[in-house]
C-alpha positions as CSV (number, residue, x, y, z in Angstrom):
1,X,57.0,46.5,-47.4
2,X,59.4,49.1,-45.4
3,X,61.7,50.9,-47.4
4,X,65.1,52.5,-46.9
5,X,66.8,55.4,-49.0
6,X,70.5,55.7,-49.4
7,X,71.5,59.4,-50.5
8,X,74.8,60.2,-52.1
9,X,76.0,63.6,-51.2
10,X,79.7,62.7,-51.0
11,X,80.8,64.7,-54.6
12,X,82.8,67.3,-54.9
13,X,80.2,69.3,-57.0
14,X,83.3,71.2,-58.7
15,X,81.0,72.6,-61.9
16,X,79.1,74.7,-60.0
17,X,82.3,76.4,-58.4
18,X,82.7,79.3,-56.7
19,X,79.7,78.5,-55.0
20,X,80.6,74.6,-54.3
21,X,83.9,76.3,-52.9
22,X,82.9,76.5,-49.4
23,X,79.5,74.6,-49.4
24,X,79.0,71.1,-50.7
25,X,76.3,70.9,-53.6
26,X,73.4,69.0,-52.2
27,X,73.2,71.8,-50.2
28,X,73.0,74.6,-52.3
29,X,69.3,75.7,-52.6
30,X,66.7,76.1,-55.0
31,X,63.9,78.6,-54.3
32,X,65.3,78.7,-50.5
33,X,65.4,75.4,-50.0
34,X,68.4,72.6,-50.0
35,X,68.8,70.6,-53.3
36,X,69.3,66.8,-50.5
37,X,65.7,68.1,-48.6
38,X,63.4,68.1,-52.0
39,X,65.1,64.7,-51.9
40,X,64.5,63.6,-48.4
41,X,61.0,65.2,-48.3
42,X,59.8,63.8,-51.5
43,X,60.8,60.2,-50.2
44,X,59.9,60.6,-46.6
45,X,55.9,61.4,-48.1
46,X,56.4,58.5,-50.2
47,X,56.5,56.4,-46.5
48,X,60.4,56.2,-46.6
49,X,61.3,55.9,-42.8
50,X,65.1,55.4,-42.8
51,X,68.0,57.3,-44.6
52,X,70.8,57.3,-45.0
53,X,72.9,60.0,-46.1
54,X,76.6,59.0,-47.7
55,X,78.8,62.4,-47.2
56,X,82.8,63.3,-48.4
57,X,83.2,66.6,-49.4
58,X,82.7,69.3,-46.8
59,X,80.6,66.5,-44.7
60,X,80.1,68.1,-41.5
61,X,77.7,70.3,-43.1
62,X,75.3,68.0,-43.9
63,X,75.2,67.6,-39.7
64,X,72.1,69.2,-39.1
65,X,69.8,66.9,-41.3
66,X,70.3,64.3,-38.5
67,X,68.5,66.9,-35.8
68,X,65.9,67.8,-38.9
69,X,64.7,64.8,-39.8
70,X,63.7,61.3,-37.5
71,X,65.1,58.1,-38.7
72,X,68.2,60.3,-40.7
73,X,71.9,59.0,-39.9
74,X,74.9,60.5,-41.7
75,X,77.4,57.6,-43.1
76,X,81.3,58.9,-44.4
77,X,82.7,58.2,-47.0
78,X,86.5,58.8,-46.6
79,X,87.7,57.9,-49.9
80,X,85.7,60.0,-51.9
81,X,88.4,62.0,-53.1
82,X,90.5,59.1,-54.0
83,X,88.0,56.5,-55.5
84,X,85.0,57.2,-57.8
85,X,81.4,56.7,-56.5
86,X,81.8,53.1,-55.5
87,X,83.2,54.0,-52.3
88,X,80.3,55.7,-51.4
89,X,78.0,52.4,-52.1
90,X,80.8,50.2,-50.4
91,X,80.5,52.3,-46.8
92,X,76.8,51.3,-47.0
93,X,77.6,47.3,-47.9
94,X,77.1,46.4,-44.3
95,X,73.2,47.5,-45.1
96,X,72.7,45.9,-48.4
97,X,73.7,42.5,-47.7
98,X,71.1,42.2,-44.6
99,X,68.7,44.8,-45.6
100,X,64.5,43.6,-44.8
101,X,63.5,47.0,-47.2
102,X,63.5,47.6,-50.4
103,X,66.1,50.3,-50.9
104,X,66.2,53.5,-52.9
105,X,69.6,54.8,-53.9
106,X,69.3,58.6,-55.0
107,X,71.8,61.2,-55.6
108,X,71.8,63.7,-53.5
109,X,72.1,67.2,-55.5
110,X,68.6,66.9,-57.5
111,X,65.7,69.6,-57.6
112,X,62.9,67.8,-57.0
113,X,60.6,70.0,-58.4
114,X,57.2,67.6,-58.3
115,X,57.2,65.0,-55.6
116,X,54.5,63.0,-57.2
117,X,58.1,61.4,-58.9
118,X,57.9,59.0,-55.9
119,X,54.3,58.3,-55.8
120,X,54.7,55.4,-57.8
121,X,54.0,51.7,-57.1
122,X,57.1,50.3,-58.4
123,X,57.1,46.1,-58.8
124,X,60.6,45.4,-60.6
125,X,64.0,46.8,-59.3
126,X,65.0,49.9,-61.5
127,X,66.2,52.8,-62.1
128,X,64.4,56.1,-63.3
129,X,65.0,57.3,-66.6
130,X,64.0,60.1,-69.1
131,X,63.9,59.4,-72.5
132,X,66.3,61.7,-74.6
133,X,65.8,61.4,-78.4
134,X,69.3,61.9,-80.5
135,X,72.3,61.0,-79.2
136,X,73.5,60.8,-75.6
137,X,76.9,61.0,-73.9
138,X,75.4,60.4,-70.3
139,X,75.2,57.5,-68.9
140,X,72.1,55.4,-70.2
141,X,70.4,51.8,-70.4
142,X,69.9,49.5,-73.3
143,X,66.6,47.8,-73.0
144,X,65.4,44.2,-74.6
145,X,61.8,43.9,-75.7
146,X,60.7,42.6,-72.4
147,X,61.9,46.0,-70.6
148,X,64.9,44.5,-68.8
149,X,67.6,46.2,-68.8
150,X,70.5,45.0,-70.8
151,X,73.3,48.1,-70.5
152,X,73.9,50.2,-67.8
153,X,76.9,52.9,-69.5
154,X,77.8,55.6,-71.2
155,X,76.8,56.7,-74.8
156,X,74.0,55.8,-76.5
157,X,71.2,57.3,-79.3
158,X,67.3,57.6,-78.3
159,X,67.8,56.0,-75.0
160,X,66.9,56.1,-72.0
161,X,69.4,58.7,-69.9
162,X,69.9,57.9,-65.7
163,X,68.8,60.7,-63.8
164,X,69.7,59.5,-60.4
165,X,67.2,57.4,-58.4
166,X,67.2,53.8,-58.6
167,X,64.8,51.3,-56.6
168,X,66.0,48.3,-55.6
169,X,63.7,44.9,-54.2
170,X,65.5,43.6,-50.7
171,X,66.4,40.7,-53.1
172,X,68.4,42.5,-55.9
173,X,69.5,45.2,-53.3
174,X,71.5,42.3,-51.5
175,X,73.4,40.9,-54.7
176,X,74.1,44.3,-55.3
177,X,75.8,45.3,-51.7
178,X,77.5,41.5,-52.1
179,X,78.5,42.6,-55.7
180,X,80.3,45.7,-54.2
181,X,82.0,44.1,-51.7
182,X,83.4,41.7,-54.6
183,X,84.5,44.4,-56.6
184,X,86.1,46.3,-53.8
185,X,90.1,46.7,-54.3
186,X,90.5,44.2,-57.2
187,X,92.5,46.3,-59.9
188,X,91.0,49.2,-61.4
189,X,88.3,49.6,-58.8
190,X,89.3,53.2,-57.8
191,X,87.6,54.2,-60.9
192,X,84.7,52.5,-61.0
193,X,80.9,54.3,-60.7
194,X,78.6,51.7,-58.7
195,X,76.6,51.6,-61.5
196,X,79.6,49.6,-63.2
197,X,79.1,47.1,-60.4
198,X,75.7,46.9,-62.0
199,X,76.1,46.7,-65.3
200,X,78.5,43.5,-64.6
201,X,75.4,41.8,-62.5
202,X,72.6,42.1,-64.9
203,X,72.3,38.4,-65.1
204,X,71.9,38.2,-61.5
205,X,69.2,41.6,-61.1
206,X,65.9,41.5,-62.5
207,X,66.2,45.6,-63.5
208,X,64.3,47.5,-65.7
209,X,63.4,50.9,-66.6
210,X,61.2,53.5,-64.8
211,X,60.5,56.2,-67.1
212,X,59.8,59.8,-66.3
213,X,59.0,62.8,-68.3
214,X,61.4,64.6,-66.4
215,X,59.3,67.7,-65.5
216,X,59.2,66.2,-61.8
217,X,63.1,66.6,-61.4
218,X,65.2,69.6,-62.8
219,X,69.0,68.4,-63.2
220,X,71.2,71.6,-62.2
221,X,74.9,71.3,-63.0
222,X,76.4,74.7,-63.3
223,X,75.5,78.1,-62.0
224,X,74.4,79.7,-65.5
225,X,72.1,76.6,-64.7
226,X,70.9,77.2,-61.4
227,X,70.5,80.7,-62.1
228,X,68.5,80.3,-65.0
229,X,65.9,78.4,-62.4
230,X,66.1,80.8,-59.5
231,X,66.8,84.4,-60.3
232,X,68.5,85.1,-56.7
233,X,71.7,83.5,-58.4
234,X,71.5,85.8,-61.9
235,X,75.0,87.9,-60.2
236,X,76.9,84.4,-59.4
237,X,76.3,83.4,-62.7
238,X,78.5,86.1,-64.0
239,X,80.9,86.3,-61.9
């Protein structure tokens, strides 16, 4: 089975500032190379063929990844300053509803450190998770004793914690583009995370949990952050 990867790169990336002052955070880079391309690389060894990449803030940047990389087309998002990150899932409904792949819907400002995170065989829809003992504020997923996932939200105590990649079958990743176009200017929608859409579906997706250890993904939020990875930030992190 083919699959396709949707990549989010349409936040505004605002606590790592200055740096995400004039450069958009999926494209800041980690030991010389852009956060979105440990992404794209680790998928397209996987086998991924087709991408696409959902940009908002500074957007034309991202251009060049369409002349890097075969098979690449850039998608905006126009409300992503006005509506949470449904909008970015709602410009790529068109997709979902009449999609032949399974789809993989990733963030777009991770450090994939390992690529062996996508040398998985995966057989349920899911997203990938990291186990985090103690409580959580993030968002996380309650889990029944058959592994389904019961809870996609915030707060939670030994869970598992999202860490932004979900895998969806072509079956589930049509309810969910259908379920998006549903949700899609009925009140309260403008603050809605896609993941929301989710959570409300959970009868309709057969989801579970994909856990990681975390040591093939390195989540970098602030500069103090990124600089404590890669010493070429250390005089950013000051300033």
């Amino acid at each position: 089975m083919s699959e396709t990867a949707i990549i989010m790169a349409a936040g505004m990336g605002t606590r790592m500032r200055p740096i995400t002052d004039t450069m958009p955070k999926p494209l800041v880079k980690v030991f010389g190379k852009p956060m979105v391309e440990t992404v794209i690389d680790g998928l397209k060894k996987r086998g991924v063929t087709k991408f696409f990449v959902v940009t908002g803030y500074l957007g034309d940047q991202f251009g060049y990844l369409e002349d890097k990389y075969e098979g690449l087309k850039i998608v905006h998002n126009q409300d992503f300053e006005t509506i949470n990150n449904i909008s970015s899932i709602r410009v790529m409904c068109d997709e979902l509803v009449k999609t032949e792949d399974d789809v993989f819907i990733c963030e777009a400002d991770l450090y994939i450190s390992d690529d062996r995170l996508f040398d998985v065989e995966l057989d349920h829809s899911c997203y990938f998770a990291k186990m985090v003992p103690g409580h959580s504020d993030d968002w996380v997923f309650d889990v029944n004793d058959a592994g389904k996932i019961t809870r996609v939200g915030k707060v939670g105590d030994d869970h598992y914690n999202m860490v932004g990649v979900a895998w969806f079958r072509k079956d589930d990743a049509r309810i969910l583009g259908k379920a998006v176009e549903e949700a899609y200017g009925k009140p309260g929608y403008e603050d809605l995370f896609w993941d929301d859409v989710v959570d409300r579906n959970l009868d309709k997706l057969d989801l579970t949990v994909h856990p990681i250890t975390g040591s093939e993904m390195i989540e970098i939020d602030t500069v103090a952050e990124l600089a404590a990875i890669d010493n070429s930030y250390k005089e950013d992190s000051r300033s």
